[in-house]
C-alpha positions in Angstrom: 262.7 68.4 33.1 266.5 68.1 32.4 266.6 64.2 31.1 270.0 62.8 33.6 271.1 60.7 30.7 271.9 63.1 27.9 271.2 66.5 29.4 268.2 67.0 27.2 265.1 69.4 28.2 262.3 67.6 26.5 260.4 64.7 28.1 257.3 63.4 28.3 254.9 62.3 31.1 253.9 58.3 31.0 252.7 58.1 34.8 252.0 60.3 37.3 250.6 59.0 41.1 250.7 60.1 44.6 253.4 59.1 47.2 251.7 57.0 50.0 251.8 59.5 52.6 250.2 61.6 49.8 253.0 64.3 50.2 254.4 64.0 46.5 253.4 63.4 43.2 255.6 60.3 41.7 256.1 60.9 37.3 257.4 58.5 35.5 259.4 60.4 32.4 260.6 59.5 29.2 263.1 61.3 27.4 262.5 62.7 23.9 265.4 62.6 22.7 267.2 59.3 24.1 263.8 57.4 25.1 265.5 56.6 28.3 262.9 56.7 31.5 263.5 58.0 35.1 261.5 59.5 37.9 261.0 62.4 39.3 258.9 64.1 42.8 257.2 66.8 42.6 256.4 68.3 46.2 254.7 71.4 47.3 256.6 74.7 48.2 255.5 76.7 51.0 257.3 80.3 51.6 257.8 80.5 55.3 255.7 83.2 56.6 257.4 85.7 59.0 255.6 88.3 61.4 257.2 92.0 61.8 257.0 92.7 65.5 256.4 96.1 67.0 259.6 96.4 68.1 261.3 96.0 64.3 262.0 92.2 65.3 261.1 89.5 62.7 260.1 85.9 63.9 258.2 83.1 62.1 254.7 82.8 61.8 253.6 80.3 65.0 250.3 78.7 64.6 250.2 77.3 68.0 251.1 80.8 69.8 247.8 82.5 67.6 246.1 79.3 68.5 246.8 80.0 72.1 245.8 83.2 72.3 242.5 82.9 71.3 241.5 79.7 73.4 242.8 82.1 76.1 240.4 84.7 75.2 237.6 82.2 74.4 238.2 80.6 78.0 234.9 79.7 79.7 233.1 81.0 76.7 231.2 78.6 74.3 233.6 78.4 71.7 234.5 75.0 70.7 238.0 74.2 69.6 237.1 73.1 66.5 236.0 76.8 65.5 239.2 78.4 66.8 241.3 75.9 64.4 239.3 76.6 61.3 239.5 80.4 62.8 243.3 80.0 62.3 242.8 78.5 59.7 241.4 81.3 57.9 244.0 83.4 59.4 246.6 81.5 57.5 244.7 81.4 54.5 243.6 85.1 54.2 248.1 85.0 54.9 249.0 83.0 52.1 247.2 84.5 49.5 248.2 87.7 49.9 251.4 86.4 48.5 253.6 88.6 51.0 256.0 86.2 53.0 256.0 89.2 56.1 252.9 90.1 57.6 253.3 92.7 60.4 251.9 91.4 63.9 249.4 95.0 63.8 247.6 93.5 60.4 247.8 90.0 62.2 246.0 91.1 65.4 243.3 92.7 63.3 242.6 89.5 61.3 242.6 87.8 64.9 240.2 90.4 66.1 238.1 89.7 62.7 237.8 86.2 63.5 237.1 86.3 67.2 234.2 88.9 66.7 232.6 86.8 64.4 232.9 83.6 67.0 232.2 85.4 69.9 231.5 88.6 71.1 232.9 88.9 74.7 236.3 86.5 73.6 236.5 89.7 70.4 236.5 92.3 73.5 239.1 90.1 75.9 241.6 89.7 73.0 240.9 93.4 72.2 241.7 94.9 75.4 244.8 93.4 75.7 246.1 93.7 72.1 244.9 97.3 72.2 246.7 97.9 75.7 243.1 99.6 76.9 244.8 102.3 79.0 241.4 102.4 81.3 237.9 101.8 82.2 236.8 104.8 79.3 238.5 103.2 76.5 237.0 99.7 77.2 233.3 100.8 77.1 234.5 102.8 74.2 234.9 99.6 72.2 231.6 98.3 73.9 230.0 101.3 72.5 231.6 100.5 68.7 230.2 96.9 69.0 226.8 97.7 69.9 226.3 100.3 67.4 227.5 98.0 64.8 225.0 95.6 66.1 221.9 97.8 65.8 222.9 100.1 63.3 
């Protein structure tokens, strides 16, 4: 850390705390070179994540819109919101440490998918027939049929 009273490079820690909303880390510094002190914050960077429609478009990752979508899928099913925020939750997670800052919304949907058929089986077919644009009745039971022979096989 650049010392702001003679430009030098070296300094030492002599405190280090949180902020009170617990955002920041506060350091109290001193200069090896001039003994001066000063302070510096230290906050946490977070790369924006951004989704790569379909259609080419780019938009930023909205956790409220995923959120959304799967209480709609889960709707009169026994899924308790609790679960769906710690299912986004993962979402993000599984997100972020990939270390890519663009996920593209087909990878995204399957990681929706993931989650839902682990919380609940009929929400993991709603979400699926609509994300997979299920052209008719043949290609719904189709995914029935995948489901169940995962299930006893």
């Amino acid at each position: 850390m650049k010392c702001p009273f003679c430009g030098c490079l070296d300094s030492k820690v002599i405190d280090s705390r949180p902020t009170e909303d617990g955002e920041r880390i506060r350091r109290r510094r001193e200069c090896i070179s001039c003994g001066k002190r000063f302070t510096t914050f230290e906050i946490v960077e977070i790369t924006p994540i951004m989704v790569k429609k379909k259609d080419g478009a780019i938009q930023s990752f909205n956790r409220d819109k995923l959120l959304n979508g799967m209480i709609k899928s889960c709707e009169k099913r026994p899924v308790s919101i609790q679960a769906l925020e710690k299912a986004v939750d993962n979402i993000e997670y599984r997100i972020l440490n990939s270390l890519k800052s663009e996920i593209s919304s087909v990878d995204l949907g399957e990681m929706v998918m993931d989650e839902l058929k682990k919380l609940d089986e009929v929400a993991y077919v709603r979400f699926a027939s609509v994300y997979r644009q299920f052209s008719d009745v043949n290609t719904f039971f189709d995914e029935l049929n995948k489901l169940l022979n995962k299930k006893n096989g």
